[in-house]
N, C-alpha and C positions, 0 to 999 in steps of 0.2 A: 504493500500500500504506500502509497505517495501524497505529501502532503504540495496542496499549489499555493504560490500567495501573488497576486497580482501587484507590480509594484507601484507601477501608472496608478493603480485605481484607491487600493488599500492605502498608499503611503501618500501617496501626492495628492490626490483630490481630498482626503480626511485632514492632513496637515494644512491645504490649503485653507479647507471651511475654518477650520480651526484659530486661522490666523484671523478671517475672514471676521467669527464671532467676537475673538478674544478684543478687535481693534473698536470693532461698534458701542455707540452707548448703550448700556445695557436697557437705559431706563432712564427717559427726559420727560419732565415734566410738561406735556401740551397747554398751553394758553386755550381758554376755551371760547376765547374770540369768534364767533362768526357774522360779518356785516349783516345786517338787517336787510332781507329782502322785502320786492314792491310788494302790494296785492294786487291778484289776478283773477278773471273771471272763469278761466275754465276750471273744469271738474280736477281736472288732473292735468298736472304740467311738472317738466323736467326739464333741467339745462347737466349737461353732461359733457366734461370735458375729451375730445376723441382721442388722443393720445393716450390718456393715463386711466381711464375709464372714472374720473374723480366725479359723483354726482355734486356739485355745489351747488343746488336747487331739487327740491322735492316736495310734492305737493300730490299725496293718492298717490302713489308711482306704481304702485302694485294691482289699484284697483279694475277692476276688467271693466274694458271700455272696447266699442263695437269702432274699428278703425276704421272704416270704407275704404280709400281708394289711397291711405298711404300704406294699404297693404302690399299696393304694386313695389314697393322698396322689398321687400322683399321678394316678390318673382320675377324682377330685375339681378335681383343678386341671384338667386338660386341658377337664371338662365344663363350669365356671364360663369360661373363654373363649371356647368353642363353641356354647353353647347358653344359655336365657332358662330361669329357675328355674321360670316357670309355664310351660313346656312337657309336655306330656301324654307318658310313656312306658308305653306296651303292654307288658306283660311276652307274650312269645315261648313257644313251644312247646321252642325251645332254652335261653330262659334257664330256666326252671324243668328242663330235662331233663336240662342238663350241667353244675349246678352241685350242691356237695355241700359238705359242712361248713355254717358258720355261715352264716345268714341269717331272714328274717321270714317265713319259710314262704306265699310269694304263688302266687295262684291262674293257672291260664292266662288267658292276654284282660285280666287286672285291669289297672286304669289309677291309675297317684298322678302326680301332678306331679315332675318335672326337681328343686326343691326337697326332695321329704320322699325323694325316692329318697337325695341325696345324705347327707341327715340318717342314716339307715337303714346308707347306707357307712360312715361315721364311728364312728357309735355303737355298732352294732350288730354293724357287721364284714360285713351282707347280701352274700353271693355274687351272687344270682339278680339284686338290685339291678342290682351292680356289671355285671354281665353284660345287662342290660335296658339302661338308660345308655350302655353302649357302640356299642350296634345304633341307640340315638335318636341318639344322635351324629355318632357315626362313618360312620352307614350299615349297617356289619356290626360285628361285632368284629376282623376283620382290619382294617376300616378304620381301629377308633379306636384297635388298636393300634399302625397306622402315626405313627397323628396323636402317643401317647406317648413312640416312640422318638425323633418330631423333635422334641418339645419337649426332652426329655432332650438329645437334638446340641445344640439353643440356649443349654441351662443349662449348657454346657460338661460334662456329666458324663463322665466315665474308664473306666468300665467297668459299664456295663448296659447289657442288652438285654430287653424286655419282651415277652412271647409272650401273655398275657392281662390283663384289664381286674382280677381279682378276686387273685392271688397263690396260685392251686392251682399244685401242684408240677408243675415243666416245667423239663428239663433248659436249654432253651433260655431260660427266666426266671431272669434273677439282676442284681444291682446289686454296692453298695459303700458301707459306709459313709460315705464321701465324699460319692458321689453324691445319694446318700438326705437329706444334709443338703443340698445344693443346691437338689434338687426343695424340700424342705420349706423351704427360705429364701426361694423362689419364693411357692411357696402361701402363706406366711404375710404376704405383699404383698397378697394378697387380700382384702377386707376381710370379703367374705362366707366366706371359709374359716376367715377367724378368728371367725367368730360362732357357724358348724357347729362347727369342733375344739372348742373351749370348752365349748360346750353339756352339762350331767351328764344332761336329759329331754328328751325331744323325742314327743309325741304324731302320729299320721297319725289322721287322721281316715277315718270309714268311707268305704270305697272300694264300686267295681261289684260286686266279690267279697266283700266283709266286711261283716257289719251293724255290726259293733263295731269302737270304735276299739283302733289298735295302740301299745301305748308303747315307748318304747326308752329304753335307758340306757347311757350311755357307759361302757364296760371300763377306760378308761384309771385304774389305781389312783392314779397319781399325783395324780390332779385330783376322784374320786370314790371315796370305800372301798365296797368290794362284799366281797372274800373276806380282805383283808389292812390292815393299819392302819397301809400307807404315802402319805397325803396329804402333797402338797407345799404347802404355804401359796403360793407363788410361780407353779404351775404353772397354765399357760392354753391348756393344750391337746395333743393328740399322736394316736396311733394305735397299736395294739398289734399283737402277730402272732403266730401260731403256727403249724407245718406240721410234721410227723415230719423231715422233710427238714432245713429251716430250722431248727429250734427253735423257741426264744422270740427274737422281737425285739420294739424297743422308739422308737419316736419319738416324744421330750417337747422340749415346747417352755413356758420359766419366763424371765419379768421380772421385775426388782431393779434397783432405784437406776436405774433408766433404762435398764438393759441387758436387752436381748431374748437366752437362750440355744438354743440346738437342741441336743440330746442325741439321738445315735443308740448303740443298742447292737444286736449282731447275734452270732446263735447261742451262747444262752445259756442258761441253765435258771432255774428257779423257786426261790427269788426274784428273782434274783440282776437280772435285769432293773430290777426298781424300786430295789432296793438301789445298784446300779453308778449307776444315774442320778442318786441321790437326791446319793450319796456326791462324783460329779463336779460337779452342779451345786453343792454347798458347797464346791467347791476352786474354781470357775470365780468366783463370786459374792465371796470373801471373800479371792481375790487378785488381783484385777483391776477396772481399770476406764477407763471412756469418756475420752477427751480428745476436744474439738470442734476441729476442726484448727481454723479461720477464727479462735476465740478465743483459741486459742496459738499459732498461728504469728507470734511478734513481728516476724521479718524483713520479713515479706510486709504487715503491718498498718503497719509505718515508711514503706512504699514507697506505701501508699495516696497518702499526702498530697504524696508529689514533684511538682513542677510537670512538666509535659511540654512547656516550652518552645515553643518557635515554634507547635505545634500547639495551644498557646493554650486547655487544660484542666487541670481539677485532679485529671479525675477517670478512674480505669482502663481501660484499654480490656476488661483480663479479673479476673474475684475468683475468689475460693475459694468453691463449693458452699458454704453457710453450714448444712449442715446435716452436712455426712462432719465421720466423727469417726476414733480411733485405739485401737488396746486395746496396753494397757499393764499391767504387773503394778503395785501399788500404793507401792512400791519404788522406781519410776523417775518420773524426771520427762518431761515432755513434747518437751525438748529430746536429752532421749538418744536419741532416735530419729532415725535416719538417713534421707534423703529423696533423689527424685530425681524427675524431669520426664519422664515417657515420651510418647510423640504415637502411638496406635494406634485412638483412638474415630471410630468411622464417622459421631457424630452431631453436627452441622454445631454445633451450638449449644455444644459441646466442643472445644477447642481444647487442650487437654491432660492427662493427666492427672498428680497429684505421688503418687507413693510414698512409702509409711514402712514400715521393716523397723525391724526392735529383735531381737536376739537370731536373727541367719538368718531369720527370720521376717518374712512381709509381715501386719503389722497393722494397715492399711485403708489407704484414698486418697481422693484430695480432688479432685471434677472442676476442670477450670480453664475457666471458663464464662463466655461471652461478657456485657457489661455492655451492651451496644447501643449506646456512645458513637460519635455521628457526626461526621466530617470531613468538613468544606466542600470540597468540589472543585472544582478550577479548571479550565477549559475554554478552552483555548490553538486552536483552529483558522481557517483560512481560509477554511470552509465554513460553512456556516448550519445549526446541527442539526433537522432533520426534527421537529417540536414535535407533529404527529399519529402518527409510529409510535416516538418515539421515550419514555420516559416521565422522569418530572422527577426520578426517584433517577439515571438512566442519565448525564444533564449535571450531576447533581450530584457524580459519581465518576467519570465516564470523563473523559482527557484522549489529544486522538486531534492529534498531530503529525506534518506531512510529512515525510521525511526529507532535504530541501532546508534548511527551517525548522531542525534540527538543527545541518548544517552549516555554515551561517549562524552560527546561537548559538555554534557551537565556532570559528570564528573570530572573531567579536566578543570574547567570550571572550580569544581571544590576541592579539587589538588591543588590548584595554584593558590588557591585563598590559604587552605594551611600550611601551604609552605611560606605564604608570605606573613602569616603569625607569626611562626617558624625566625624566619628572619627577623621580623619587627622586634622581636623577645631576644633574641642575640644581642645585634645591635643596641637595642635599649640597657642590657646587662652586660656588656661585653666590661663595663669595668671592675663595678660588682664580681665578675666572677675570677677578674684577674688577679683582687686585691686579697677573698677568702682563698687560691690558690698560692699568695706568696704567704698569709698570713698561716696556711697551715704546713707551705714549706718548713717555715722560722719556729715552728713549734715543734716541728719535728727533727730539726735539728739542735733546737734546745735539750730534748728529751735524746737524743742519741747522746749529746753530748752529758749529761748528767747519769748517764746509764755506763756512759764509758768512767767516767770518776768515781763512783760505787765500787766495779768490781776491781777499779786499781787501789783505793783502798783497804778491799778483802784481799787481795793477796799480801798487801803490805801484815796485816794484824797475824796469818796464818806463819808468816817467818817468825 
C-alpha cells in the first residue's frame, strides 16, 4: 500500500488560504449608516448594483408580482445561449394564432432571422416574435419554457415560475422583483443583449411576406422620449411592461462613474414607472459608490510580499479577483466594512471566496483565485516510476512512501534525539566528571601512599 500526498494542492493552496485568512481582519466593526431613500409608488421596486450583485434599495423584493412583457429579458437571454443570431425562424400557425397585444403584425410561413426577431422582442414588445423564438429554440414553447424556468433555478431566483415565452396573463406566470433583477444582471453579461436593450431603431428588412421594410422603436422612455419627457442621460437600456393584471412595470438598466445600476419597478401606474426609477437611480448614483476590493484591501496587499520561507517564493499561492469591487455609501470608508472567508464555489480555479457586509448588508465579494505558483516535488520511493504511463507533473507532486520506510524514519528520528541527550549530558558535565576523576585519582594515591608507610613500619617493629 502507498501513501499519495499532492503537493500543489495539500501544501500550496492550504498554506496559501492560510496566509490569505491569517492577513484579513478578523472582525471590523460596520457603521450602520444607510442614506435614507425616496418614496415610491410601486408595489415592489429594487435598485441592484450589476457588478457586485449589492441590493442598495428594497422595497417587497421577494413578493410575487405578474411581470408581463419584461418577461421577454429573459427569453432574450435564454435564446442568445441556445441559438446562433443568423438562424432562420418560421413564424407558426400558433404563433401568429395565440398571441395578442403588442407585436409587428407577421404573416404565417414568414421567415427573419434569430437576430431581428430578438430586436423586435426588445423594442417593440413583439408577442408572435417572442412566441416564434421559443418553438426555434426550445423545440415547442413548452420546451423553451422548461429551458426559462432552469435558467431562473441557476440564477438563484426566489420566487418565479414562467408558463410562456411573451408575458400574456397566466395565473401560473409570475416572478419578483428580486428575481427580475437577477435575470437582468445575467442578461446584461451578454454582450449582444447589451447592444439589443440599448438600441432607440432597429430596421428588419423585407422578408418572404413583406415587400417593405419594418422599423421598430424602443418604448423604453427612459432611454428614448416617445409620449413623455423622461430621458435619463445615464440610461442604456431596459424593457417595459404592461398587462391589466400586472400593470405597469419597468426594467432600467443606467451607468455613472463606473457603476452599472438595475432598477426594477412592478405594478404601478402611469407615470409613476419612469418617475420611481428616474427618482431611485438619483438616490443610488449620488450616495454610493464602487471600492475595488484588491486596491483597498491593505491587509491582504502587506501579505503579498511575505516571504514563504523554506518553500523558497515570494510570490502567493492565491490573490484577490482584481476586478470584485464593494458598494458603499459615500460616507464610509472602505475599511468599515466587515469581511469574512467563506469556501462554497464548485469552481476549481476558486479557492475561496471573502465577504463584505456594511450595515446587515452583503455588498459584494472578492473571489480568492488561484495564482498557478508551483512546488517542486520530491519523490522519496524504492520503486522506479513508470516514465511511459506515468506523466512529469505526477513525479513532480506525488510522493509515494512505504510504510516500512516510515517506520524506519520514526525511529531514526528517536535515535538521533537520544543521542543528542547523549551529547547534550556530556558536554554539559564534561567538567564535573573530569574534576571527580582527578579528585578520586589524589585519593587514591593518598591511600596507596599511607598503605605503603604502615607496612614499612611493621617491618621496622618485627626486627
Amino acid at each position: 500500500m502507498k501513501i499519495k500526498w499532492n503537493l500543489k494542492r495539500a501544501c500550496g493552496l492550504v498554506f496559501g488560504i492560510f496566509l490569505m485568512a491569517a492577513a484579513l481582519p478578523k472582525q471590523v466593526m460596520a457603521a450602520d449608516y444607510w442614506p435614507e431613500a425616496p418614496e415610491v409608488d410601486a408595489q415592489s421596486a429594487i435598485v441592484m448594483e450589476q457588478s457586485t450583485g449589492t441590493v442598495i434599495y428594497d422595497k417587497n423584493i421577494t413578493e410575487k408580482q405578474y411581470p408581463a412583457s419584461i418577461t421577454k429579458i429573459m427569453t432574450v437571454l435564454v435564446a442568445l445561449e441556445n441559438a446562433e443570431l443568423n438562424q432562420v425562424v418560421t413564424f407558426s400557425n400558433e404563433a401568429i394564432d395565440n398571441t395578442e397585444g403588442s407585436g409587428i403584425a407577421r404573416d404565417y410561413g414568414e421567415q427573419m432571422t434569430l437576430e431581428q426577431c430578438l430586436y423586435a422582442i426588445m423594442l417593440e414588445s413583439a408577442n408572435e416574435c417572442a412566441y416564434a423564438v421559443a418553438e426555434e429554440v426550445g423545440g415547442s414553447v413548452e420546451g423553451f419554457v422548461d429551458m426559462m424556468n432552469a435558467k431562473a433555478k441557476e440564477l438563484g431566483c426566489v420566487n418565479t415560475h414562467f408558463a410562456n415565452p411573451h408575458g400574456l396573463p397566466d395565473e401560473n406566470h409570475y416572478t419578483c422583483a428580486y428575481d427580475m433583477a437577477l435575470i437582468t444582471q445575467a442578461a446584461y453579461n451578454n454582450e449582444t443583449f447589451r447592444i439589443i436593450t440599448g438600441t432607440a431603431r432597429y430596421t428588419i428588412p423585407p422578408t418572404n411576406k413583406h415587400d417593405e421594410a419594418t422599423y421598430l422603436n424602443n418604448h423604453n422612455e427612459l432611454l428614448v422620449s416617445r409620449k413623455f419627457n423622461y430621458v435619463y442621460p445615464y440610461c442604456v437600456g431596459g424593457k417595459t411592461g404592461y398587462t391589466d393584471d400586472a400593470r405597469y412595470t419597468l426594467v432600467t438598466i443606467s451607468e455613472k462613474d463606473g457603476m452599472t445600476l438595475i432598477c426594477v419597478v412592478m405594478r404601478t401606474e402611469v407615470p409613476h414607472q419612469w418617475e420611481d426609477s428616474i427618482a431611485l437611480f438619483d438616490y443610488a448614483f449620488d450616495n454610493f459608490q464602487l471600492f475595488n476590493v484588491a486596491e483597498n484591501e491593505t491587509s491582504y496587499n502587506a501579505m503579498e510580499k511575505t516571504s514563504t520561507g523554506s518553500l523558497n517564493t515570494n510570490k502567493a499561492f492565491v490573490d484577490i479577483d482584481r476586478n470584485a469591487s464593494i458598494v458603499l455609501p459615500k460616507t464610509a470608508e472602505f475599511s468599515d466594512a466587515s469581511s469574512s472567508i467563506v469556501y462554497d464555489s464548485s469552481d476549481k480555479d476558486v479557492a475561496g471566496t471573502i465577504e463584505y457586509r456594511y450595515a446587515d448588508r452583503v455588498v459584494g465579494k472578492a473571489d480568492i483565485v488561484r495564482t498557478g505558483v508551483q512546488i517542486q516535488g520530491f519523490v522519496f520511493d524504492n520503486e522506479k516510476m513508470n516514465e511511459e504511463t506515468e506523466s512529469v507533473e505526477e513525479q513532480n507532486s506525488v510522493i509515494r512512501i512505504h510504510p516500512w520506510v516510515i517506520v524506519l524514519a520514526v525511529l531514526g528520528v528517536v535515535a538521533l534525539v537520544v543521542i543528542g541527550f547523549v551529547i547534550k549530558y556530556f558536554v554539559d558535565n564534561i567538567y564535573i566528571i573530569r574534576h571527580n576523576r582527578e579528585v578520586r585519582k589524589q585519593r587514591k594515591d593518598l591511600f596507596g601512599s599511607g598503605k605503603r608507610i604502615r607496612k614499612k613500619h611493621k617491618r621496622r617493629r618485627r626486627r
